[in-house]
N, C-alpha and C positions, 0 to 999 in steps of 0.2 A: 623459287622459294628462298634462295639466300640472300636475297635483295633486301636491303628494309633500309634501304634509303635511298631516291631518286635525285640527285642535284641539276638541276637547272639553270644552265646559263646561256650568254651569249660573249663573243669577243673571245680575247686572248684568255682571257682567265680561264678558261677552258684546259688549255696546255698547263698551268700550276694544278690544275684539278687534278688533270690525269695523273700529273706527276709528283703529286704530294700520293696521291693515292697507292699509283703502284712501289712506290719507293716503303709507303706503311704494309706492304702487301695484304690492303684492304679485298677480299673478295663478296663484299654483302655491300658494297655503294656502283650506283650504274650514275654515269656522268652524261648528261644528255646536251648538245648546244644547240643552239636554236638559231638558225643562221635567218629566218627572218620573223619581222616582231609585228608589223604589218599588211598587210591584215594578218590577221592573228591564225597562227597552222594549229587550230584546233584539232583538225578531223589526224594528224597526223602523229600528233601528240598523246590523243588519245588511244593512238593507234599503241603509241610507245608505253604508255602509262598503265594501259590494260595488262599490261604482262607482269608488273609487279600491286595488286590490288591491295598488297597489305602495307607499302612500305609509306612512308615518311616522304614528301616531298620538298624540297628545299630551292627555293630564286637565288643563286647567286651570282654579286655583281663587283667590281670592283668602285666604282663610280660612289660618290657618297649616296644612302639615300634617298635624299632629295631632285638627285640629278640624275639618276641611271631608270633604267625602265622600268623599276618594280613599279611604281602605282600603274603604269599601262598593263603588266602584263599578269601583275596576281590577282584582279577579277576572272580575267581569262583562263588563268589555272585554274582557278578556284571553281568556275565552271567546270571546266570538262572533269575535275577529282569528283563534281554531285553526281555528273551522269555518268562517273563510273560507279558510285556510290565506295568512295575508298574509304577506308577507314580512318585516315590519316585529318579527312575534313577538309585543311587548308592547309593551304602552303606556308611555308616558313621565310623569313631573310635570313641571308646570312650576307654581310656587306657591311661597308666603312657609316659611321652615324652619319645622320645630316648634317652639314656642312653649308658656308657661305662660300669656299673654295672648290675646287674639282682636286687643287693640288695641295697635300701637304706643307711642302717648302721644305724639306727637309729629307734626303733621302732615305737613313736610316729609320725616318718613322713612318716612311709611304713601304719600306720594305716589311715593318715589326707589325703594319697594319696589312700589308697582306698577305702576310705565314698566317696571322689571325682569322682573316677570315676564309681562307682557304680550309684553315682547323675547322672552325665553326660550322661551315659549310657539309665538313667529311665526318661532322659529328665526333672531332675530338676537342672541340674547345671548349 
C-alpha cells in the first residue's frame, strides 16, 4: 500500500535509481529492472506489477528517446497495466529528449541530465 510509484528500467541506471532513491529515504517508490526486453517477460512483470494495483508506473531510460527501448517496451507495459486493470492506465517516460546523438559531448551536461532524470523518474522533478 505504500507504493504509488513503480519505476521501470533496464542497464545500469538502475544502480543511480536505487541510489538517488535510498539516499532521499524514499519508502513509496519500488525500482524494478528488467534484465531482458526480448521477448518481452510479460507473465513475470505482471507478476511484479500485481502487487502494487494503484501505483504510477514509470520506463526509465538513460539513452535519449529515440534510441533506448521505450517505443519497444511501453506497448508491452501498457498491456499487461489493462489486464491488471491499474489505475494508473499507462506508463510514463522518464528519460533524456530525442536526440540525433546517444552522447552529449560534454560531461557535465550528460551528468545535470542524469540527476534529472533519475528525479523525474523518483517523482521529484
Amino acid at each position: 500500500d505504500k507504493i504509488k510509484r513503480v519505476v521501470l528500467c533496464s542497464g545500469k541506471v538502475y544502480y543511480d535509481l536505487i541510489n538517488a532513491r535510498d539516499e532521499a529515504g524514499r519508502d513509496d517508490v519500488c525500482v524494478l529492472r528488467l534484465e531482458q526486453l526480448y521477448p518481452f517477460p510479460s507473465t513475470p512483470l505482471a507478476d511484479d506489477l500485481s502487487r502494487f494495483p494503484g501505483a504510477e508506473v514509470v520506463w526509465c531510460q538513460e539513452e535519449p528517446k529515440n534510441m533506448g527501448a521505450w517505443f519497444h517496451v511501453a506497448p508491452w507495459i501498457e498491456e499487461v497495466m489493462g489486464e491488471l486493470n491499474m489505475s494508473a492506465g499507462r506508463p510514463k517516460y522518464a528519460g533524456r529528449r530525442a536526440a540525433a546523438s546517444p552522447a552529449t559531448g560534454l560531461f557535465s551536461r550528460h551528468v545535470a541530465e542524469q540527476n534529472k532524470l533519475v528525479a523525474e523518474a523518483l517523482g521529484d522533478g
